[in-house]
Residue frames relative to the residue before (quaternion, step in Angstrom):
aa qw qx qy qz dx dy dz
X 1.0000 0.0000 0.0000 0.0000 0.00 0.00 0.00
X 0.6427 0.4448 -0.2772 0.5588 3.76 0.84 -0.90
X 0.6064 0.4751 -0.4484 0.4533 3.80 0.82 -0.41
X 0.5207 0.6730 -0.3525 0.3895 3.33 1.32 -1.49
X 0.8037 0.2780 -0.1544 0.5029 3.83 0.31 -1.67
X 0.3399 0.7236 -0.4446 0.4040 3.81 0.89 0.48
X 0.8156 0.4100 -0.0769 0.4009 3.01 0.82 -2.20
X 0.5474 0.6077 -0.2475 0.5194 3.51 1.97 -0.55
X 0.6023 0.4720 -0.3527 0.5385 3.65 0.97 -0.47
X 0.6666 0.6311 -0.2953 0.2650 3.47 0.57 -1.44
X 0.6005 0.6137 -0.1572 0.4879 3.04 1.82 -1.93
X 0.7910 0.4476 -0.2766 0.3121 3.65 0.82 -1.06
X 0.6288 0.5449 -0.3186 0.4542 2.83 1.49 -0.78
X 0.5026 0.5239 -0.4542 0.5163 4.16 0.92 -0.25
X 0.7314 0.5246 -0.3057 0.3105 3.48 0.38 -1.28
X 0.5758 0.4261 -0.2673 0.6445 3.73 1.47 -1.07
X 0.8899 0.2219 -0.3513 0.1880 3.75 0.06 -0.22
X 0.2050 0.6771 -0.5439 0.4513 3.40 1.60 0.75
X 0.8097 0.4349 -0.2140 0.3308 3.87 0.08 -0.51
X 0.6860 0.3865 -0.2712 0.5535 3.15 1.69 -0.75
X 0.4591 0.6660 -0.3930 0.4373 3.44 1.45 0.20
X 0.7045 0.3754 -0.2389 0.5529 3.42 0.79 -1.26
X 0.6101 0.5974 -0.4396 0.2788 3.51 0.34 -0.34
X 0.5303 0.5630 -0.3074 0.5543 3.42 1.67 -1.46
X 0.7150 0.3097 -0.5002 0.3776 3.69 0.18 -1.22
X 0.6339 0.5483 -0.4180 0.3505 3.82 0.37 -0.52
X 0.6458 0.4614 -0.2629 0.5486 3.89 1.14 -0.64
X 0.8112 0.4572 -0.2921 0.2182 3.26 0.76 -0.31
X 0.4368 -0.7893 0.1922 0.3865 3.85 0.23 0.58
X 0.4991 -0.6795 0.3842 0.3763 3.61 -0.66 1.17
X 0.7202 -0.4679 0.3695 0.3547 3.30 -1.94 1.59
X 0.3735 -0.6880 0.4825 0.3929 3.54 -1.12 -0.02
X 0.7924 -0.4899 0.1179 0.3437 3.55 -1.13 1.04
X 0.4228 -0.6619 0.4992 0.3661 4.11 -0.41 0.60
X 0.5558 0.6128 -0.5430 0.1437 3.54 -1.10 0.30
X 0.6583 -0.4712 0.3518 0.4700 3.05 -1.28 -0.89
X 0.6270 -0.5374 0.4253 0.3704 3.41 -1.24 1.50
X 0.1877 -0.7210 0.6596 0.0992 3.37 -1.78 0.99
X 0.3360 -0.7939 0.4836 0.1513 3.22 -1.06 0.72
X 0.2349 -0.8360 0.4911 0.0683 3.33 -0.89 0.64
X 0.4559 -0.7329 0.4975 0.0869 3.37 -0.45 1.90
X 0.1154 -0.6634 0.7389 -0.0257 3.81 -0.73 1.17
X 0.2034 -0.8115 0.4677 0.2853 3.31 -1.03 0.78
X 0.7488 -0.4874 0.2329 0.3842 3.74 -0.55 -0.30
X 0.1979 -0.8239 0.4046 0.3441 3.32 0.51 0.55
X 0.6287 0.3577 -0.4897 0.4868 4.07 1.22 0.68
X 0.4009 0.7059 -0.5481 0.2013 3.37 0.55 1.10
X 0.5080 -0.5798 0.5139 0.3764 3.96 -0.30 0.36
X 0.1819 -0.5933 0.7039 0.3456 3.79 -1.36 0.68
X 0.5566 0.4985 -0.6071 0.2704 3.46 -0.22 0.66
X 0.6320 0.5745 -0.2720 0.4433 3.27 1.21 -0.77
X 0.4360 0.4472 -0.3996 0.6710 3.86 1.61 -0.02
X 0.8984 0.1694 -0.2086 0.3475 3.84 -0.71 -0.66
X 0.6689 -0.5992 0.4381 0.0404 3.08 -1.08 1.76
X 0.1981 0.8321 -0.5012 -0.1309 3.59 -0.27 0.29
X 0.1414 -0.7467 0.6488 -0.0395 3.32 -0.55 0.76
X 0.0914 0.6320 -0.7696 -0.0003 3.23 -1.92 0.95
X 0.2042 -0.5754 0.7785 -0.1456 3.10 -1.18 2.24
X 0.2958 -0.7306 0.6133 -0.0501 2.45 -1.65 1.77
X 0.6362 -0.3809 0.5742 0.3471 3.33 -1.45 0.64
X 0.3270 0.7928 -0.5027 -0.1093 3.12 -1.10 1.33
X 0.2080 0.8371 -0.2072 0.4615 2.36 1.83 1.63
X 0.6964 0.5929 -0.1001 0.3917 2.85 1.64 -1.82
X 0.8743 -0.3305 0.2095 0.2874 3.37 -1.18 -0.08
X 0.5602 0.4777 -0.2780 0.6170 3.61 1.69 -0.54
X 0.7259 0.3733 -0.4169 0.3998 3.36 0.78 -0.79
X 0.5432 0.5919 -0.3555 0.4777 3.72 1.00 -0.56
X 0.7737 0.3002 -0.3930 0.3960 3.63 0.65 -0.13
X 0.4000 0.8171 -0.2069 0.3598 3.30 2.15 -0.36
X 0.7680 0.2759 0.0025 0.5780 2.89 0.86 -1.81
X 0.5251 0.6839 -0.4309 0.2664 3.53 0.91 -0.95
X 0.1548 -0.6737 0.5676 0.4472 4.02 -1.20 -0.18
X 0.9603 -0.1138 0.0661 0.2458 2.89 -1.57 -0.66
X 0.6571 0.4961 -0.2132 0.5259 3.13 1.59 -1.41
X 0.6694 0.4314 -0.3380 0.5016 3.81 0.74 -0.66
X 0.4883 0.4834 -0.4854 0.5406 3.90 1.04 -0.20
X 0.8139 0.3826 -0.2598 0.3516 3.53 0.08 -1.15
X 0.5489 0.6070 -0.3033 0.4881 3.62 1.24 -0.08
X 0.6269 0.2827 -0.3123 0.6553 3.89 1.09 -0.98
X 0.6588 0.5965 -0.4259 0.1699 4.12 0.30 0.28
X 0.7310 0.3046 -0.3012 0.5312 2.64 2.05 -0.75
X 0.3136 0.5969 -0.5980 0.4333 3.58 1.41 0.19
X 0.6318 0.3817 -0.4920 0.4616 4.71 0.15 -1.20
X 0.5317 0.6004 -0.4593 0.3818 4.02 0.63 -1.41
X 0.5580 0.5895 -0.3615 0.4587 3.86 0.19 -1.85
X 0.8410 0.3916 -0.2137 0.3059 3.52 -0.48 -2.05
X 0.5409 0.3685 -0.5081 0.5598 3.97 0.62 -0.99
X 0.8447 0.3536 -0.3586 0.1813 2.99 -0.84 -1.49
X 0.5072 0.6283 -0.3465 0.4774 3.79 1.25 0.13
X 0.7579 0.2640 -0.1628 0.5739 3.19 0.85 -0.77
X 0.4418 0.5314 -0.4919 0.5296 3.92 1.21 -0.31
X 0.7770 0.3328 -0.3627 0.3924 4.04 -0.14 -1.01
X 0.5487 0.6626 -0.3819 0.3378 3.46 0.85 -1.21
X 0.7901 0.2358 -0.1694 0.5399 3.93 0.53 -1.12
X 0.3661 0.7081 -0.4350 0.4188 3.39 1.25 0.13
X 0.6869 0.2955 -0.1387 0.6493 3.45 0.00 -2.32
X 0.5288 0.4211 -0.5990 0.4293 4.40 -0.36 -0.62
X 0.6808 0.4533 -0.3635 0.4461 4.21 -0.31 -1.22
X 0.7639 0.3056 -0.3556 0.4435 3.72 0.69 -0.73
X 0.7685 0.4513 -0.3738 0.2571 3.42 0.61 -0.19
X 0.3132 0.6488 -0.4594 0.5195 3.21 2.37 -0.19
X 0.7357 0.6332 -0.1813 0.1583 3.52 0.60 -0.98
X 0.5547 0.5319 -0.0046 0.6398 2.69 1.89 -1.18
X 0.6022 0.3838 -0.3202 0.6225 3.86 0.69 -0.74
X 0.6443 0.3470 -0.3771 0.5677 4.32 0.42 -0.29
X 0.6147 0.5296 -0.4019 0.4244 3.50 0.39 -0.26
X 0.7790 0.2507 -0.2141 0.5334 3.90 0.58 -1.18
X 0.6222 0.2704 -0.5841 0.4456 3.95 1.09 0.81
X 0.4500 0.5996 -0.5350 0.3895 3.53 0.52 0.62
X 0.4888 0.6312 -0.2919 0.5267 3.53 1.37 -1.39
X 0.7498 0.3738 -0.2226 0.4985 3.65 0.22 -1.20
X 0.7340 0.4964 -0.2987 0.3543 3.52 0.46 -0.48
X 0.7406 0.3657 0.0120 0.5636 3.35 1.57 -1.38
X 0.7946 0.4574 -0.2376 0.3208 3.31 0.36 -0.77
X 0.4863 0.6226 -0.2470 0.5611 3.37 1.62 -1.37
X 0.8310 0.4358 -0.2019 0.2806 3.61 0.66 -1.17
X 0.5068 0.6593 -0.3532 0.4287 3.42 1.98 -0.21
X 0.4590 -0.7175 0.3819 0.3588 3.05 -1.23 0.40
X 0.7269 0.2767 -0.2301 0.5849 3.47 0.89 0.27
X 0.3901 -0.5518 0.4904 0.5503 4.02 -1.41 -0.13
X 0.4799 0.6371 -0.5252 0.2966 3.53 0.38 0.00
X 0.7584 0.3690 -0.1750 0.5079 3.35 0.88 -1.43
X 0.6966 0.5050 -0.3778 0.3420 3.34 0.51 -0.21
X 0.4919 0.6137 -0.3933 0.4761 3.36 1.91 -0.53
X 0.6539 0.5804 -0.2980 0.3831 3.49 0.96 -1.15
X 0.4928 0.6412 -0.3050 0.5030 3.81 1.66 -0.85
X 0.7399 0.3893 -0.2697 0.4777 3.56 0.69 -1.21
X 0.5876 -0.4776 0.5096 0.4086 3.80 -1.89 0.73
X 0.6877 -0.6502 0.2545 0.1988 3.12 -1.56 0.40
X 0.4913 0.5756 -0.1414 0.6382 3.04 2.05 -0.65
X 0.5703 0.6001 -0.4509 0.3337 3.95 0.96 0.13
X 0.4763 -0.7607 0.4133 0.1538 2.81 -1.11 1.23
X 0.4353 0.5319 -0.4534 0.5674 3.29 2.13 0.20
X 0.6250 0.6506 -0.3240 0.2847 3.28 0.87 -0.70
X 0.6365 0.5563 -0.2569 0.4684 3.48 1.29 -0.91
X 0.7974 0.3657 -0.2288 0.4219 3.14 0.71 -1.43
X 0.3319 0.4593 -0.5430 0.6198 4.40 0.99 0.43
X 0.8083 0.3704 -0.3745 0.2631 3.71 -0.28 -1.02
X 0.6931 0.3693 -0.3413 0.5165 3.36 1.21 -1.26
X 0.4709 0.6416 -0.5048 0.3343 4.07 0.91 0.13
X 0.7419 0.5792 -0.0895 0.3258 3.11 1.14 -1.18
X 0.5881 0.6156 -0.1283 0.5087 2.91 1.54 -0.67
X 0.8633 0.3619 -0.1393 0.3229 2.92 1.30 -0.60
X 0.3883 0.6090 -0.3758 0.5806 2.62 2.04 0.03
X 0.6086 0.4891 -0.3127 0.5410 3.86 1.18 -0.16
X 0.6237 0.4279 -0.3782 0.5338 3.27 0.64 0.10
X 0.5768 0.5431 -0.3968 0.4635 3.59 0.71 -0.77
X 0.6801 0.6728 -0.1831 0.2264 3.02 0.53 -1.31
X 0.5871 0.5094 -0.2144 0.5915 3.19 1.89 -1.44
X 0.7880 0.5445 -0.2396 0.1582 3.28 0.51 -1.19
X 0.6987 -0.5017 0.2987 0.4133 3.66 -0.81 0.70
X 0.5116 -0.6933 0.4121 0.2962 3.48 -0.76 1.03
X 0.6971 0.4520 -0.2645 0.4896 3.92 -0.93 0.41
X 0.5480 0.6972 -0.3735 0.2723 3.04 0.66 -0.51
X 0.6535 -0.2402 0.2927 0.6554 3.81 0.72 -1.92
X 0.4615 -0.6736 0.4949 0.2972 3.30 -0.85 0.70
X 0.8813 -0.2090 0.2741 0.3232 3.33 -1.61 0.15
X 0.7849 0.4643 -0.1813 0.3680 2.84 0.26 -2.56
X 0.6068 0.6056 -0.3244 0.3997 3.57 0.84 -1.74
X 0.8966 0.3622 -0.1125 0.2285 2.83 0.01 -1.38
X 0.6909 0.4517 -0.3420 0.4491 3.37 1.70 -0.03
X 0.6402 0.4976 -0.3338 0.4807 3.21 1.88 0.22
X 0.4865 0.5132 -0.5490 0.4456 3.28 1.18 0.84
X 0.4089 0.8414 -0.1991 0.2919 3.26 1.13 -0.73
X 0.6456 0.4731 -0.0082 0.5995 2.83 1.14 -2.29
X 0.7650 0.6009 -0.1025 0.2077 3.02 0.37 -1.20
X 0.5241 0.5164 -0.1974 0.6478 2.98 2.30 -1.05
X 0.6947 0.5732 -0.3295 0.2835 3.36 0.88 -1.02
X 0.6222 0.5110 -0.1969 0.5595 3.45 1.36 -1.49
X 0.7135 0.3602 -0.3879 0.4591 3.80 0.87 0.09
X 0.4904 0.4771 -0.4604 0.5656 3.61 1.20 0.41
X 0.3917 0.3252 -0.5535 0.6591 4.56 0.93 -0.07
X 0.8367 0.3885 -0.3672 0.1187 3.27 -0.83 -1.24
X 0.7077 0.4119 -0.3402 0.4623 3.35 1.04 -0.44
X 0.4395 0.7504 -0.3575 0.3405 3.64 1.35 -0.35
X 0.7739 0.4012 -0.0487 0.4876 3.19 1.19 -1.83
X 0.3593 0.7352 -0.3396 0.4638 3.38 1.92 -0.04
X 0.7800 0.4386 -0.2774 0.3496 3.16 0.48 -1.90
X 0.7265 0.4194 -0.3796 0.3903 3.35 -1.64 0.89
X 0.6519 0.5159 -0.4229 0.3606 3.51 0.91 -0.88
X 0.7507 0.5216 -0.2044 0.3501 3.46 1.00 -0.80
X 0.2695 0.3864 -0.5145 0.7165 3.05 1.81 1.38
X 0.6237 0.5092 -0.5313 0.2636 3.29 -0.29 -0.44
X 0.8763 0.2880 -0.0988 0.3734 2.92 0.68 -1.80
X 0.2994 0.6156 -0.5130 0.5180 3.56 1.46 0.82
X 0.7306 0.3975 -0.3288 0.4474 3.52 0.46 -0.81
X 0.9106 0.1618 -0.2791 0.2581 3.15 0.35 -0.42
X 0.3038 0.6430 -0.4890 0.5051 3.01 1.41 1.64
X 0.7772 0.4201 0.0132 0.4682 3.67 1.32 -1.11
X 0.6193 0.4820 -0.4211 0.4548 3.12 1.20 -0.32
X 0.5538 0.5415 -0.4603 0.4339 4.05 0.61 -0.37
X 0.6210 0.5239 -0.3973 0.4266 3.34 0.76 -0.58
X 0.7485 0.4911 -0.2751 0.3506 3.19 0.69 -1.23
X 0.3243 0.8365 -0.1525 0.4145 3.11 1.38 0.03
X 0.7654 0.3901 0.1194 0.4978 2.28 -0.04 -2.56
X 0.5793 0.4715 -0.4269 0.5098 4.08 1.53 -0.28
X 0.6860 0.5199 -0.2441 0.4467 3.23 0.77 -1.21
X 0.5995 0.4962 -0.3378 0.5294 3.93 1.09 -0.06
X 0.6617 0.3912 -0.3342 0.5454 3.92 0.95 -0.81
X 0.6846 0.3705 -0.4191 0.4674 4.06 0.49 -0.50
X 0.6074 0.4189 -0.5175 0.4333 3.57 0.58 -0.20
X 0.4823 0.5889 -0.3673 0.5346 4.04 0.83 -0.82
X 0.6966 0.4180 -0.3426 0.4718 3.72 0.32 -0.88
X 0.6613 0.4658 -0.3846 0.4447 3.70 0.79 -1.32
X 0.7157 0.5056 -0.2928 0.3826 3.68 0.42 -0.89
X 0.4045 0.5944 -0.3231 0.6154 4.16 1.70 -0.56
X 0.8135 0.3056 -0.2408 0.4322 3.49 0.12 -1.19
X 0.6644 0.4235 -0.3041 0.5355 3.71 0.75 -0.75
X 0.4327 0.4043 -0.5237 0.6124 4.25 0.76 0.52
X 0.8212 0.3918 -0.3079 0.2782 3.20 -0.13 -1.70
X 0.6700 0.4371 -0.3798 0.4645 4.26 1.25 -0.32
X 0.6874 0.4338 -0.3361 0.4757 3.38 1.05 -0.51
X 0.2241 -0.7257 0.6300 0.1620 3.98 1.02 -0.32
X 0.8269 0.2015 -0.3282 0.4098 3.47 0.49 1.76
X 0.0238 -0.9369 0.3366 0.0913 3.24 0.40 0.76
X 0.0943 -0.8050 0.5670 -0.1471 2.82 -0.29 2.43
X 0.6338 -0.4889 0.3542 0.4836 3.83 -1.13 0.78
X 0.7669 0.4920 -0.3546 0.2102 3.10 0.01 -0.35
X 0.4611 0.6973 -0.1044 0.5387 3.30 2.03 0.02
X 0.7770 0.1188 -0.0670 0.6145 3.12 1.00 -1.15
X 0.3511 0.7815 -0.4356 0.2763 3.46 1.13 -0.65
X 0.7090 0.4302 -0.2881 0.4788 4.17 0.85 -1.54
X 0.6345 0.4114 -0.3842 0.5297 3.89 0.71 -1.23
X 0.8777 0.3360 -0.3221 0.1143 3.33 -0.06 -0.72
X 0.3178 0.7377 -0.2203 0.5534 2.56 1.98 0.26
X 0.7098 0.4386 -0.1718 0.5237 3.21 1.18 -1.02
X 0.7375 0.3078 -0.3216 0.5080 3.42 0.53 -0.53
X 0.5278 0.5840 -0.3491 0.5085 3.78 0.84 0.36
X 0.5254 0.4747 -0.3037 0.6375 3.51 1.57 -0.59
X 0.6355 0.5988 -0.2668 0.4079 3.84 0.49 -0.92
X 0.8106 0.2770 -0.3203 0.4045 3.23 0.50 -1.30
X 0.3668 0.6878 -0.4390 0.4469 3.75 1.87 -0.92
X 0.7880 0.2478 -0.2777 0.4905 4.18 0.19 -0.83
X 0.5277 0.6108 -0.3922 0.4411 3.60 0.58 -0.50
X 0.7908 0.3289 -0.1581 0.4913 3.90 1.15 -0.93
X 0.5229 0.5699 -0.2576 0.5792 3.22 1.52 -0.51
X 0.6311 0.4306 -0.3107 0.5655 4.09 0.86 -0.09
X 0.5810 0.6688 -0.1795 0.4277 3.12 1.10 -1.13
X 0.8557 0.1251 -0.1702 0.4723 3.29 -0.27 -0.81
X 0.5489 0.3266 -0.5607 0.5269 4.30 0.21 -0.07
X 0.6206 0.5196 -0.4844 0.3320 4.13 0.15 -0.10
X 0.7689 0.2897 -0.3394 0.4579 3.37 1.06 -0.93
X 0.4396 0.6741 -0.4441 0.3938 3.60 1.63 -0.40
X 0.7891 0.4139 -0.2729 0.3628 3.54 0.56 -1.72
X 0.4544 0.6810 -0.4470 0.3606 3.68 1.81 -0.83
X 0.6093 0.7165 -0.1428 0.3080 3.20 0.57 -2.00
X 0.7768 0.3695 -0.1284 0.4936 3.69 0.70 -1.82
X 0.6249 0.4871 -0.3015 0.5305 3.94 1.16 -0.67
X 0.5665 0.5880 -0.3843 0.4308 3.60 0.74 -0.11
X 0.4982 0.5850 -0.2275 0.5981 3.12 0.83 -1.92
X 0.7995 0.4569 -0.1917 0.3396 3.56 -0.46 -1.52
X 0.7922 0.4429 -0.1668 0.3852 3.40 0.94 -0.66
X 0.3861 0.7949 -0.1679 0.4370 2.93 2.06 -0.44
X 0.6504 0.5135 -0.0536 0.5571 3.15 0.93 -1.95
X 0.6333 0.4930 -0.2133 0.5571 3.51 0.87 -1.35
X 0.6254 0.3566 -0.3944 0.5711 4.25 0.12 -0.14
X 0.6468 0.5787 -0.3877 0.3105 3.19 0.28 -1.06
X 0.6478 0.4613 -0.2795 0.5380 3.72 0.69 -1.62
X 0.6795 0.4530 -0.4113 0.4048 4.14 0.89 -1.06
X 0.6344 0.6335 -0.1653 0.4110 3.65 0.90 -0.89
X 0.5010 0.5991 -0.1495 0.6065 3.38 1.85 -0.61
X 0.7728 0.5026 -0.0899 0.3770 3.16 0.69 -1.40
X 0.6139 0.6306 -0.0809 0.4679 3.01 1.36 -1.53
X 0.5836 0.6636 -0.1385 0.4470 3.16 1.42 -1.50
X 0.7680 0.3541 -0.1773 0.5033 3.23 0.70 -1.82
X 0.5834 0.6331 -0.1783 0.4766 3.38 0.83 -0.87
X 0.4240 0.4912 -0.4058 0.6437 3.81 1.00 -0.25
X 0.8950 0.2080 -0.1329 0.3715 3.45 -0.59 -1.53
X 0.1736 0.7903 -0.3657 0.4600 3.41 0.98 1.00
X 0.8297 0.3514 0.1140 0.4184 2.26 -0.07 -2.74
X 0.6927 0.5036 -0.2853 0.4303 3.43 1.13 -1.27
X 0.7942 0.3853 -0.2810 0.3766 3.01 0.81 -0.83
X 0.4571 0.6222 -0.3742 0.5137 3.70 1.21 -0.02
X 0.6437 0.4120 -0.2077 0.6105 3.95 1.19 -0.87
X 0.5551 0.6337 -0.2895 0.4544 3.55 0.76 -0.05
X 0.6829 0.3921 -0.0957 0.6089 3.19 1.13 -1.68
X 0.6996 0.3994 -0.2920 0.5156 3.81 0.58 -0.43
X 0.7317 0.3737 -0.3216 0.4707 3.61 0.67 0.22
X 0.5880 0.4693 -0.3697 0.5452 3.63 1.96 -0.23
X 0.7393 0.4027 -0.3974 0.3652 3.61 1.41 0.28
């Protein structure tokens, strides 16, 4: 009987410790991994951080040196007259602006000085020498002196000082003209030019598939690159030409207008001053 209740204890106690066994292996933390020992490099604390960071300088070889680098003749001669295009866009642009800054001080001087002389003679003499109010009193004047010489019957007064005027204010007008019509060539012509310099670069990149017989980036990557550089300058010329064309017009407009004003008042002046000298 005591063996009997032996063999019953023995039994319970296996049965209760099958579970607290597995639990430990589950609680306990796993072995660390079998292999060969790694080592772990400490660096030197008298090493330089410069001597840790690489420096490298990778060029663009994509960019704009390389496009004139590699480029041939026709893509050289395409980004010259696209640079040609840009000065001379921006050379006239602050050019004709300086004359019209110039001109607009010129007809409030006119108002200030000239109106106030006692004659157009003297008042021409009031104005700088380079004024375009200044010309047109002189070439007014002149011509009422000429009339004067000239055989009677012939043309009256009025006619003949409003051609006069009239020639004169078309010598401003064409003055303040000149240049714009570069402008607006460029910025009718430069997209094209461009837009050439975009199909030959397309062509290089066709022709560099068609020798390699595969068309990896690294093939087409320079032409097309290149002709993407092209059209970027081709639009970049392009639009301050038709912008700056556009604003000097406008600007010049306003500017006839004050000369045309002048001219106007300055007629019946003259006429009437030649009137009065011919009724005495």
């Amino acid at each position: 009987m005591n063996k009997l209740k032996s063999i019953l204890f023995a039994f319970l106690l296996i049965s209760q410790a099958g579970p607290l066994l597995a639990q430990a292996e589950k609680d306990a933390p796993p072995p660390p991994p079998s292999g060969p020992a790694t080592s772990v490099v400490v660096p030197s604390q008298a090493q330089s951080p410069r001597d840790n960071t690489a420096t490298e300088v990778i060029e663009n070889p994509y960019g704009i040196e390389a496009l004139w680098k590699q480029g041939d003749f026709v893509a050289r001669g395409t980004l010259i007259i696209l640079i040609i295009m840009s000065i001379g866009t921006w050379y006239i642009a602050i050019v004709k602006l300086i004359e019209q800054r110039r001109l607009f001080k010129d007809w409030r001087e006119a108002g200030e000085k000239f109106w106030a002389a006692k004659g157009v003679n003297a008042g021409a003499a009031a104005l700088r020498e380079d004024s375009a109010f200044r010309y047109i009193a002189e070439e007014g004047a002149i011509a009422v002196k000429d009339h004067s010489a000239m055989p009677k019957q012939q043309i009256d007064v009025n006619s003949w000082l409003a051609m006069s005027l009239d020639r004169a204010i078309d010598v401003i007008n064409n003055r303040l003209q000149t240049g714009l019509a570069f402008l607006a060539t460029v910025g009718s012509t430069a997209p094209f030019v461009g837009l050439f310099g975009t199909v030959w670069g397309i062509y290089h990149a066709l022709t560099a598939i068609g020798i390699a017989g595969q068309a990896s980036i690294d093939k087409v990557a320079g032409p097309v690159g290149e002709a993407l550089i092209m059209t970027a300058i081709g639009l970049a010329v392009a639009v301050p030409a038709v912008l700056g064309y556009n604003w000097l017009i406008r600007r010049n407009k306003t500017a006839m207008e004050e000369v045309r004003s002048f001219g106007a008042d300055l007629h019946a002046v003259l006429l009437s001053s030649a009137q009065a000298t011919a009724r005495a």
